[in-house]
VOLO-764934 format. One line per field, with one value per residue (C-alpha): x, y, z; residue in three letters; residue number from 1. Coordinates in steps of 0.02 Angstrom, whole numbers. Layout:
# residues N
east: c(X, ...)
north: c(Y, ...)
up: c(Z, ...)
residu: c(Ala, ...)
num: c(NUM, ...)
END
This chain:
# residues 448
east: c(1759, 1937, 1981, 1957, 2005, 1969, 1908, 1829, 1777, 1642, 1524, 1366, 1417, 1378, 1244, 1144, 1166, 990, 890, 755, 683, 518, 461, 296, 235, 116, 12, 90, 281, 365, 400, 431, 580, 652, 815, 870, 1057, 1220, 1413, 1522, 1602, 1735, 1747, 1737, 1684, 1678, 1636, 1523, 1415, 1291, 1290, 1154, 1025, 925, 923, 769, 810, 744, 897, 806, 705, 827, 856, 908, 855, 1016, 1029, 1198, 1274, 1231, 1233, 1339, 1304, 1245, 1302, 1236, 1339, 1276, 1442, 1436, 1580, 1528, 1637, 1542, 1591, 1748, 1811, 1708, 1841, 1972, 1917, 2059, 2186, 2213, 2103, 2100, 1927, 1894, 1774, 1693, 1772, 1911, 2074, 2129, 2087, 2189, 2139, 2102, 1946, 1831, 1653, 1573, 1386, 1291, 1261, 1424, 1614, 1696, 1900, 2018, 2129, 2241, 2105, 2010, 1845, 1779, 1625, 1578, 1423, 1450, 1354, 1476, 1608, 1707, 1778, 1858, 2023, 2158, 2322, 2241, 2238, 2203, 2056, 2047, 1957, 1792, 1625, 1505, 1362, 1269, 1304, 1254, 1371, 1364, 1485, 1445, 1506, 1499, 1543, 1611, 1652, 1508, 1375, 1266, 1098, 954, 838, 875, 729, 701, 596, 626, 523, 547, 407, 231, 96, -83, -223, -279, -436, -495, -692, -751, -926, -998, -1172, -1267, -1270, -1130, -925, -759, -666, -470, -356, -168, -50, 76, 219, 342, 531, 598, 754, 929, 937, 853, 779, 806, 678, 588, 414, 288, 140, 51, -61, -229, -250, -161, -56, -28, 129, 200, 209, 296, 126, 119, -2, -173, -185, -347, -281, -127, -249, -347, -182, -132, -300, -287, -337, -301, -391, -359, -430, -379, -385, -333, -180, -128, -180, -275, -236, -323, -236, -321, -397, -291, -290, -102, -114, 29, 84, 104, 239, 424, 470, 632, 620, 724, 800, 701, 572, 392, 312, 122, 64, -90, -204, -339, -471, -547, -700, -896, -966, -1142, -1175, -1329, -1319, -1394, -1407, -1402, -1443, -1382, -1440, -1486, -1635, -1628, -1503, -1566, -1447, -1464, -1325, -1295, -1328, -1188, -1171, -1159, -1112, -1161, -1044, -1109, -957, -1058, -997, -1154, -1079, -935, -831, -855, -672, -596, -568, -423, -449, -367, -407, -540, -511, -714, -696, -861, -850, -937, -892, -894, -752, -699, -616, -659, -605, -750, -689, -603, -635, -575, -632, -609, -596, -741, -762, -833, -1037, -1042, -1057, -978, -1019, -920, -910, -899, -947, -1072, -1202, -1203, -1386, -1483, -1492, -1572, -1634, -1696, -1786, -1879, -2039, -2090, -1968, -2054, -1979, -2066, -1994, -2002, -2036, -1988, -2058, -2007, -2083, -1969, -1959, -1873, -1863, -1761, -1725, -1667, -1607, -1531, -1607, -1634, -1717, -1641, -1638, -1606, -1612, -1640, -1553, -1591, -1504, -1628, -1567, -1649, -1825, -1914, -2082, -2120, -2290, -2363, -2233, -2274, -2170, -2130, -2003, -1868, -1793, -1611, -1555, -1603, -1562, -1577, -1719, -1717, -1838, -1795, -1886, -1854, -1881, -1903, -1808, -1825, -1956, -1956, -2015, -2067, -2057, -2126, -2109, -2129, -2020, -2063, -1960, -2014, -1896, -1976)
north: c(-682, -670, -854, -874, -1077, -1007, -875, -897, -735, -792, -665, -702, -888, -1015, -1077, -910, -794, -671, -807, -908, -797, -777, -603, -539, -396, -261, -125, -2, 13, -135, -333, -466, -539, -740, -750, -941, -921, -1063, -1060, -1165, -1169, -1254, -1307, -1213, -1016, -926, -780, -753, -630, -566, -417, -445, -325, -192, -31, -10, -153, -86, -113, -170, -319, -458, -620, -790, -944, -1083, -1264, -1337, -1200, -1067, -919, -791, -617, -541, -359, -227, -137, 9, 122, 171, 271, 449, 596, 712, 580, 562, 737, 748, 638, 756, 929, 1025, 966, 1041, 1046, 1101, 1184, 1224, 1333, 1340, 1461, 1509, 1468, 1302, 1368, 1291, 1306, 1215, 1122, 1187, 1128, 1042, 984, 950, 1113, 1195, 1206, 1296, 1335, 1438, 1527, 1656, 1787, 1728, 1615, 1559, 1481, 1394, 1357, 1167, 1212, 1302, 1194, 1106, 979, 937, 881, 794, 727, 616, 415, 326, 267, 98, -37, 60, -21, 42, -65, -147, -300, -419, -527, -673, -745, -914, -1091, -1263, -1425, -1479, -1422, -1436, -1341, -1246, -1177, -1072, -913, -752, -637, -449, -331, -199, -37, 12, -162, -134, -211, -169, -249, -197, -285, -271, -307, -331, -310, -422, -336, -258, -404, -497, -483, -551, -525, -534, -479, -464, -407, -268, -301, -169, -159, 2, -66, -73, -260, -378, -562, -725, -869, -772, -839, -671, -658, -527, -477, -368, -264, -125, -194, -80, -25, 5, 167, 152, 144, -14, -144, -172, -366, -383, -325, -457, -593, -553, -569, -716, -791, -762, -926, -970, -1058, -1062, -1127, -1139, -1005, -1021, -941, -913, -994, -870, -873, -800, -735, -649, -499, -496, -605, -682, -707, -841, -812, -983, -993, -909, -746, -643, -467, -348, -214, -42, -149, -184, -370, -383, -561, -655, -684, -764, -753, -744, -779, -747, -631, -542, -359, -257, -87, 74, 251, 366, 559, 644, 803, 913, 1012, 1160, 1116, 1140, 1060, 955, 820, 667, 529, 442, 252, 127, -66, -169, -320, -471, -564, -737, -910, -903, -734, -823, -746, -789, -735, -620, -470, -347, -174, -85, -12, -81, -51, -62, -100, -138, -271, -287, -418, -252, -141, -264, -185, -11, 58, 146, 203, 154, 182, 100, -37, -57, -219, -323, -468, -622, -616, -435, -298, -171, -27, 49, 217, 187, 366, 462, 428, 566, 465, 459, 644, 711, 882, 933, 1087, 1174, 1240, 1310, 1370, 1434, 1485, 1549, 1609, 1435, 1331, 1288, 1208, 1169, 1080, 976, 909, 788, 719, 581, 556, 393, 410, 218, 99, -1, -11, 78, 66, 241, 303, 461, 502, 658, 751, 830, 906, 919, 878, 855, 756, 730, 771, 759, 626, 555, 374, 296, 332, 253, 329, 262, 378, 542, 639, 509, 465, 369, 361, 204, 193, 91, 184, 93, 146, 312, 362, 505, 533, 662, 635, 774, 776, 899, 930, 1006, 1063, 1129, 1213, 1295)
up: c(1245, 1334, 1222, 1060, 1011, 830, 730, 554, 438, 341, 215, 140, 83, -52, 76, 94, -65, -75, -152, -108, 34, 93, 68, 170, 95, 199, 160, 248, 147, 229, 234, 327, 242, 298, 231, 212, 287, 292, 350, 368, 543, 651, 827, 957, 939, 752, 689, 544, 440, 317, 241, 96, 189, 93, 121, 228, 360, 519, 625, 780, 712, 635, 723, 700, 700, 683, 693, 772, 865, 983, 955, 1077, 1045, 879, 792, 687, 577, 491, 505, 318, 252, 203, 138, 276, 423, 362, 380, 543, 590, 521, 616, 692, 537, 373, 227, 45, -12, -187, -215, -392, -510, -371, -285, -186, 4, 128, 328, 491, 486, 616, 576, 430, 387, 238, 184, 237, 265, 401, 413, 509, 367, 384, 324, 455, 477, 332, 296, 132, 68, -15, -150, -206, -198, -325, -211, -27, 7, 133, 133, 270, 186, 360, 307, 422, 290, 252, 246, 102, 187, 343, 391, 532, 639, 763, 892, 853, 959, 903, 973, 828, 634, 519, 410, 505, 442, 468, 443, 457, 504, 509, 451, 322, 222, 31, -11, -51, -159, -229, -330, -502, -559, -715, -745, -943, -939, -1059, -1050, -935, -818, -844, -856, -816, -668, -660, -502, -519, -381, -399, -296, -285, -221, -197, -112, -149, -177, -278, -216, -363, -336, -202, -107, -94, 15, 30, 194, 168, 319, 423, 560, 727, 751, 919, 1007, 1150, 1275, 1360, 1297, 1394, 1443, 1344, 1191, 1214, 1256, 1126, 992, 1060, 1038, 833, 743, 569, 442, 255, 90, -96, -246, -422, -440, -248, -72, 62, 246, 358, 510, 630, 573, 418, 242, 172, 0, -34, -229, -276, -374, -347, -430, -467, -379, -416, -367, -399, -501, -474, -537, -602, -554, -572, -420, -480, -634, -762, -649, -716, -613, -586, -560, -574, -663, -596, -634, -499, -489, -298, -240, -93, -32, -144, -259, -445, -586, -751, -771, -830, -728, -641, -679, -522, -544, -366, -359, -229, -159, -150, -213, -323, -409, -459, -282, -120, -70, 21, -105, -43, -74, -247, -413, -522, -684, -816, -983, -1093, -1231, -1401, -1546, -1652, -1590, -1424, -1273, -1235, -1063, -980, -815, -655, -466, -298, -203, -20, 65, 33, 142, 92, 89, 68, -80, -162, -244, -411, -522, -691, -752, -804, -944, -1050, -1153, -950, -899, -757, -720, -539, -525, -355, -400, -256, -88, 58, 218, 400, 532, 615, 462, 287, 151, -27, -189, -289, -456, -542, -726, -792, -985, -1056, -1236, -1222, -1337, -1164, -1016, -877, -678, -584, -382, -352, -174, -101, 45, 175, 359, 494, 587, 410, 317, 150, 95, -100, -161, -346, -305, -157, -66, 45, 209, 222, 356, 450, 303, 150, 35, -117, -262, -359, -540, -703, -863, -1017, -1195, -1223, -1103, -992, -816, -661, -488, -390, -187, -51, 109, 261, 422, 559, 706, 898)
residu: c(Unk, Unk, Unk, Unk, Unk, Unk, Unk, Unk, Unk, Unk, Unk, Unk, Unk, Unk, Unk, Unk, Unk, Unk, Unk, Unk, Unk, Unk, Unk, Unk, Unk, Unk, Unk, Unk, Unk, Unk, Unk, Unk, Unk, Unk, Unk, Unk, Unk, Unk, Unk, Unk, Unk, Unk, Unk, Unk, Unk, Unk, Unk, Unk, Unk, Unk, Unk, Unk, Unk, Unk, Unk, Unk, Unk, Unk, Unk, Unk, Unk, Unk, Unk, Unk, Unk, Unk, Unk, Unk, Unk, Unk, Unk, Unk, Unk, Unk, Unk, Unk, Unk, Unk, Unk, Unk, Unk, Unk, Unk, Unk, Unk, Unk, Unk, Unk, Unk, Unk, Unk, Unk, Unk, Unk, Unk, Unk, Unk, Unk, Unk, Unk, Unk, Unk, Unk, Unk, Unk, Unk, Unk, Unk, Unk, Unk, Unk, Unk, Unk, Unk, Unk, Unk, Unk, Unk, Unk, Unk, Unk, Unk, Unk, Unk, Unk, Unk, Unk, Unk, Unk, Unk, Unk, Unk, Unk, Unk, Unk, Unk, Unk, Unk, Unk, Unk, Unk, Unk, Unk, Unk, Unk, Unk, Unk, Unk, Unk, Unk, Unk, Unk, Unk, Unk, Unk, Unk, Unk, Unk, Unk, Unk, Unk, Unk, Unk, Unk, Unk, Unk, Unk, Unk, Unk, Unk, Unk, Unk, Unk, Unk, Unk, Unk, Unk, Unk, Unk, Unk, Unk, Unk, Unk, Unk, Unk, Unk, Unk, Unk, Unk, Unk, Unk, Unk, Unk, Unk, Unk, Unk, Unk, Unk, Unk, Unk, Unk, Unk, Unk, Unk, Unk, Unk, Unk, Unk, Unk, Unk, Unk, Unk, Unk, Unk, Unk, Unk, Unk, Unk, Unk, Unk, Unk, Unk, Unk, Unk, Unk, Unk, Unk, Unk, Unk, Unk, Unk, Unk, Unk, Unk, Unk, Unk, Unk, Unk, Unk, Unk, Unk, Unk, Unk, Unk, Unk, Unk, Unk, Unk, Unk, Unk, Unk, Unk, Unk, Unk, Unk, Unk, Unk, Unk, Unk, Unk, Unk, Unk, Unk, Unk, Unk, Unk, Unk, Unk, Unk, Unk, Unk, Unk, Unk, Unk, Unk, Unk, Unk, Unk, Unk, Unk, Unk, Unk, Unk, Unk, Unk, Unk, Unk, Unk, Unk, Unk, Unk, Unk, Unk, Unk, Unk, Unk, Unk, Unk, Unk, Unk, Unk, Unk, Unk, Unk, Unk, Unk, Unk, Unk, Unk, Unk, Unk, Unk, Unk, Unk, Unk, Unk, Unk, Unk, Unk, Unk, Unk, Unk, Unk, Unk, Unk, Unk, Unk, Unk, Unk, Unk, Unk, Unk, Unk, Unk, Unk, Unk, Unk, Unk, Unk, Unk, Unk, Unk, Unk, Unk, Unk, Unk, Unk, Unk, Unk, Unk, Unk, Unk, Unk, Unk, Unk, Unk, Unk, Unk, Unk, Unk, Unk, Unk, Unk, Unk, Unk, Unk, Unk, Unk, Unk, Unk, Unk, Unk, Unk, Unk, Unk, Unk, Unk, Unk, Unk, Unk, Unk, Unk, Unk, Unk, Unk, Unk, Unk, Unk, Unk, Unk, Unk, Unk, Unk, Unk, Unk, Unk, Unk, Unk, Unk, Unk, Unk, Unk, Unk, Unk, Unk, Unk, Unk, Unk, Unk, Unk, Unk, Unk, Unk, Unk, Unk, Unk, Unk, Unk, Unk, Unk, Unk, Unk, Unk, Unk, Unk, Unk, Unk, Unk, Unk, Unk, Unk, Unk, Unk, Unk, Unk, Unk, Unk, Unk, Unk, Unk, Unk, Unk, Unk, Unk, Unk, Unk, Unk, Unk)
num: c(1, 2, 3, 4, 5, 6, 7, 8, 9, 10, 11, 12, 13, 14, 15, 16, 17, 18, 19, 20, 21, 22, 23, 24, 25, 26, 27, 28, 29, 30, 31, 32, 33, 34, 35, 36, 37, 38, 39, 40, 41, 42, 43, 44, 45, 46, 47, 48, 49, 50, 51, 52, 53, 54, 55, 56, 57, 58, 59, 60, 61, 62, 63, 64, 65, 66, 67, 68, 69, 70, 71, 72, 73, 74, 75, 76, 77, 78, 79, 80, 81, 82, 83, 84, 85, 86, 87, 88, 89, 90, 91, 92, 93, 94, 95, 96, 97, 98, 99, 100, 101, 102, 103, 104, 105, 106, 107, 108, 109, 110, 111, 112, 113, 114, 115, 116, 117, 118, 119, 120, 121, 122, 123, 124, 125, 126, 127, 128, 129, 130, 131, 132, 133, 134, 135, 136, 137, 138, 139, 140, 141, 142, 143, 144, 145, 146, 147, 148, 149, 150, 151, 152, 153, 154, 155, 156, 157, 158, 159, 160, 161, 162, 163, 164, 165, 166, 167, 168, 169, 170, 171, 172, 173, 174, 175, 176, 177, 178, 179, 180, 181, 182, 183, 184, 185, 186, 187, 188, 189, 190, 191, 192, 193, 194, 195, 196, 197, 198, 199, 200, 201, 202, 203, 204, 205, 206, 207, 208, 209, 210, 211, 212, 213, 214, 215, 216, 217, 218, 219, 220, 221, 222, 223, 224, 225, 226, 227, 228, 229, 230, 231, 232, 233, 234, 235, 236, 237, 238, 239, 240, 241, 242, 243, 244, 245, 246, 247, 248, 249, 250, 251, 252, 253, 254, 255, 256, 257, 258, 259, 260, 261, 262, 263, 264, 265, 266, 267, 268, 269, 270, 271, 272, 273, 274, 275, 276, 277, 278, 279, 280, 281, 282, 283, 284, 285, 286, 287, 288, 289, 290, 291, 292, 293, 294, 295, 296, 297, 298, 299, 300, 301, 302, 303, 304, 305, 306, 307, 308, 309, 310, 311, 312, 313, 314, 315, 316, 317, 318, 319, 320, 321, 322, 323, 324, 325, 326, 327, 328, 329, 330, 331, 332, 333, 334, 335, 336, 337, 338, 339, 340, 341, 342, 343, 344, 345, 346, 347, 348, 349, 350, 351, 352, 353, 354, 355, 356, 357, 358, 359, 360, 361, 362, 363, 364, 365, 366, 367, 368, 369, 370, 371, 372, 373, 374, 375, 376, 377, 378, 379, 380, 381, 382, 383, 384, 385, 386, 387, 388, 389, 390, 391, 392, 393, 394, 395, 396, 397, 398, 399, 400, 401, 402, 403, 404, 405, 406, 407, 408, 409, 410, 411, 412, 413, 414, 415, 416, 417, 418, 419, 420, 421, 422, 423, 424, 425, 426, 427, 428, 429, 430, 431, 432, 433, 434, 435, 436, 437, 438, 439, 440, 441, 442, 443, 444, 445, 446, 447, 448)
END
């Protein structure tokens, strides 16, 4: 702009300030962040900025959106002062060096970097290692008003003097969030279900009154290859829907959930918040104990413990679960909360299942033995058996899964059996209190 009817210097005002914002939080280390933003401007062209930006902003991604003016041009600043850049700026002059436990060194600057200082002296070249030094000096003090942070500006014109407002948009990393649930089993059927978020901000600045929401899903991230039309047509074909939750709403959007936290929180800087998603909700589970093994593999071990987890509106879910920690805990009116074990949950999508570890059970032991092992030159052939204790003073489900490679049959086998893939058979059985029992089987391979 060759005219300028005014000019108007105007920083982070009364209008803006870092509160209120709308902070979207992602999986992957970063956030969407929606800065509400005001100044106050004359007629005719102003200048203006902000300069309440974390640490992480990605520099390429803010815009604004502005009622009542238009917006020229916009700026960003990220010119930070540093002591290295500074005497960058200084090579070819006079420094003093100080090494640690030495004399004041005075020379030419010729080179400097983070790990070293070089200077023409009248010794000769000398290079420092800044380690070692005790401090850097210059009777250099133009130092032309320094900035100590980023800031955006915006060449700004208005046909008249007024208030403007708007939204400043940009993305930025150091933001992230998880879910801990925490499941008290009641019994061996029953529990309560509670899911809290854990929002963390690892930036440098802190966000008063701020809206959170919080996406499930891994977003792509651009590499530089151009898109292929169907994938475009395909994103710009992304419906969403929603529907209500206790303590937050759920969006769907696309291929990816927004959890909208719904009330507003203080974030701060370097600090992480715990809040409430939803729960306690009564849910259903079914308890199993599960002994794994392989073809010849002879052990004795306690049997690991498996809760299955239906995420149906009958269960007490039907929601879209994100994926995080779950945290067991078994409950008796005797000695209440005891924490049993934890394990993580992947996504679970509404209608399906999921699967958790608890443990093991040191009172349901299993011991797997081979009998017999037999191997041909084009053939082999072992006998397998299995026996399952239950000490409990209750009835017990278990599944044997066993591991077999290859072009194989079973032959001999004391229970049914069920083939879940090429190289997967399970021997469900139910033992009653403190009854014992043997499955025998035998495999068979064959090879040309």
């Amino acid at each position: 702009m060759k005219q300028l009817l005014s000019v108007i210097i105007v920083s982070a005002l009364l209008l803006g300030q870092s509160e209120d914002a709308t902070l979207t939080i992602y999986k992957d280390g970063t956030a969407l962040i929606k800065q509400p933003v005001g100044w106050s401007i004359p007629s005719g062209y102003s200048y203006v900025t902000w300069s309440s930006l974390p640490n992480g902003i990605h520099r390429d991604t803010p815009f604004l959106n502005l009622d009542g003016a238009d917006i020229i041009s916009q700026r960003f600043n990220d010119n930070i002062f540093t002591g290295t850049d500074f005497f960058k700026g200084l090579r070819g002059e006079e420094i003093q060096v100080k090494p640690k436990d030495g004399k004041l060194v005075r020379g030419t600057l010729l080179e400097i970097n983070a790990g070293s200082v070089t200077i023409a002296h009248q010794s000769g070249i000398i290079t420092f290692n800044r380690n070692e030094l005790e401090y850097l000096g210059s009777k250099n003090e133009e130092v032309d008003s320094p900035t100590f942070n980023p800031f955006l500006s915006w060449d700004l014109k208005s046909n008249s003097e007024k208030i403007v407002k708007g939204e400043l948009v940009y993305k930025s990393n150091n933001f992230s969030w998880t879910t801990v649930y925490r499941l008290k089993m009641l019994n061996e059927e029953k529990g309560e279900l509670i899911a809290e978020a854990v929002v963390s901000n690892r930036s440098d600045m802190g966000f008063e009154s701020a809206n959170l929401q919080l996406v499930e899903g891994h977003l792509n991230k651009a590499n530089g290859k151009r898109p292929r039309p169907e994938r475009m047509n395909r994103v710009a074909a992304m419906a969403v829907q929603s529907d209500a939750m206790p303590m937050m709403d759920k969006e769907e959007l696309g291929d990816y959930h927004i959890y909208s936290l719904n009330d507003a929180h203080d974030l701060g800087a370097k600090e992480s918040i715990t809040v409430r998603m939803y729960g306690p909700l009564d849910v259903g589970y079914t308890k199993k104990y599960v002994f794994e093994n392989s073809e010849r593999r002879q052990k004795e071990e306690p049997l690991e413990v498996q809760l299955t987890m239906e995420n149906t509106e009958s269960n007490g879910l039907g929601i879209s679960l994100p994926g995080g920690k779950v945290e067991m805990y078994s409950f008796k009116q005797s000695s209440g909360l005891e924490y049993i074990g934890a394990d993580n949950m992947g996504q679970v999508p509404k209608g399906q299942s999921t699967t958790l570890t608890s443990g093991r059970a040191f009172d349901v032991i299993g011991n797997r033995k081979v009998l017999n092992y037999d191997r041909q030159r084009k053939s082999e052939e072992a006998v397998i058996e299995i026996k399952v204790t239950n000490a409990r003073n209750e009835n017990v489900n278990v599944l044997l899964v066993e591991h077999i490679n290859g072009d194989w049959i079973i032959k001999d086998e004391s229970l049914n059996y069920q083939k879940k893939d090429a190289s997967t058979i399970h021997f469900p059985l139910s033992l009653n209190a403190g009854e014992t029992k043997n499955v025998y089987y035998t495999y068979r391979k064959e090879w040309k």
